[in-house]
C-alpha positions as CSV (number, residue, x, y, z in Angstrom):
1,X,0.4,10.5,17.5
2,X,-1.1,9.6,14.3
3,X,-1.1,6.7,11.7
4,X,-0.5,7.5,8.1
5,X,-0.5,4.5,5.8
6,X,1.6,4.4,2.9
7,X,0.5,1.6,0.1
8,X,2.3,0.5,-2.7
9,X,1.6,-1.3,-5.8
10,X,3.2,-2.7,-9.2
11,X,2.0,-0.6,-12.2
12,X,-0.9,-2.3,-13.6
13,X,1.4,-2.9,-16.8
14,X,4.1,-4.6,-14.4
15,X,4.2,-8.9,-14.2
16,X,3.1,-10.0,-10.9
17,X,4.7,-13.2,-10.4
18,X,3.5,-14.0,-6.6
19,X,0.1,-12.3,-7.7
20,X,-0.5,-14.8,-10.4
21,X,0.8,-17.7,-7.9
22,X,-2.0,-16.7,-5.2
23,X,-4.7,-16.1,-8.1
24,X,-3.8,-19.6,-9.7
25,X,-4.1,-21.8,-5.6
26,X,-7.3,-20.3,-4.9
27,X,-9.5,-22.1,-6.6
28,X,-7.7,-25.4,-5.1
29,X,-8.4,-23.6,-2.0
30,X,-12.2,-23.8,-2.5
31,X,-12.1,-19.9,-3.2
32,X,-14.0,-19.3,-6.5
33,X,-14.8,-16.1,-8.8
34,X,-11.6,-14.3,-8.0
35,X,-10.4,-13.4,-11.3
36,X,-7.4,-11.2,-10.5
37,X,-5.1,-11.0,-7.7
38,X,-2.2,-8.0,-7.3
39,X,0.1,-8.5,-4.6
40,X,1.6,-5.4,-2.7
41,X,3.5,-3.7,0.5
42,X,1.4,-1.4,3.2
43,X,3.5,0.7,5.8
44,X,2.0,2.1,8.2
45,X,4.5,4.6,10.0
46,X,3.2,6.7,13.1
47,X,3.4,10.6,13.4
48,X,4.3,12.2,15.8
49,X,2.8,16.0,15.7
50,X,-0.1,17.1,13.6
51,X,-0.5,15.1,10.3
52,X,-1.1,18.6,7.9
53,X,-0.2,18.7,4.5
54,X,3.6,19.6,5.2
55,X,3.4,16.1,6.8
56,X,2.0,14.7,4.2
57,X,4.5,15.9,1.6
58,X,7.3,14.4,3.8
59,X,5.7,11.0,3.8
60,X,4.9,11.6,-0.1
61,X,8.8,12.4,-0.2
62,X,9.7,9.3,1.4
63,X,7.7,6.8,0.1
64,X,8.7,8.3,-3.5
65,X,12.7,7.8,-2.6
66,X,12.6,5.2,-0.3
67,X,9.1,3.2,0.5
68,X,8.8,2.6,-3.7
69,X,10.4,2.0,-6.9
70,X,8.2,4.5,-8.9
71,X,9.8,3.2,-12.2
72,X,7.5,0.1,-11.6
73,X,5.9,0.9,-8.4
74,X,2.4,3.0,-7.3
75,X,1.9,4.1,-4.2
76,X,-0.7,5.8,-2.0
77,X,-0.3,8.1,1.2
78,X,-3.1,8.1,3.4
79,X,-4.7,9.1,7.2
80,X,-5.5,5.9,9.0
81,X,-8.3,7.6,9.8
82,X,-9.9,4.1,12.1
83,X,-6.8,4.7,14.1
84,X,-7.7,8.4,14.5
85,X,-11.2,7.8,15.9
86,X,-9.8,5.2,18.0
87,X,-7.7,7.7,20.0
């Protein structure tokens, strides 16, 4: 089996309340020089079968209907490729 990691993101243009909540307690924190913070979801789903391209448009399929709202949502599909080598 393999791992394909699906990553999505607010739109850069999109408010990120808990983002902004995060970027604002670091500094209280002792964390200093972080001047942006983005908060997001990662999925990682395992694949059972070769992960080909057909594969990979599936998982592009679902993460577009399902994993994401792509009105303010981003995502990225991707080979976990450390889990790969690991194998």
């Amino acid at each position: 089996m393999a791992r394909v990691v699906v990553d999505v993101m607010l739109k850069p243009e999109i408010l990120d309340p808990q983002g902004q909540a995060v970027q604002r307690a670091l500094p209280r924190l002792g964390f200093e020089g972080i001047s942006d913070v983005r908060q997001g979801k990662r999925f990682e789903l395992e694949v059972e079968g070769p992960v080909d391209e057909a594969a990979l448009g599936r998982i592009r399929d679902l993460a577009e209907s399902f994993l994401a709202n792509t009105v303010i949502e981003d995502f990225t599909v991707r080979v976990d490729e450390v889990a790969e080598a690991a194998k």
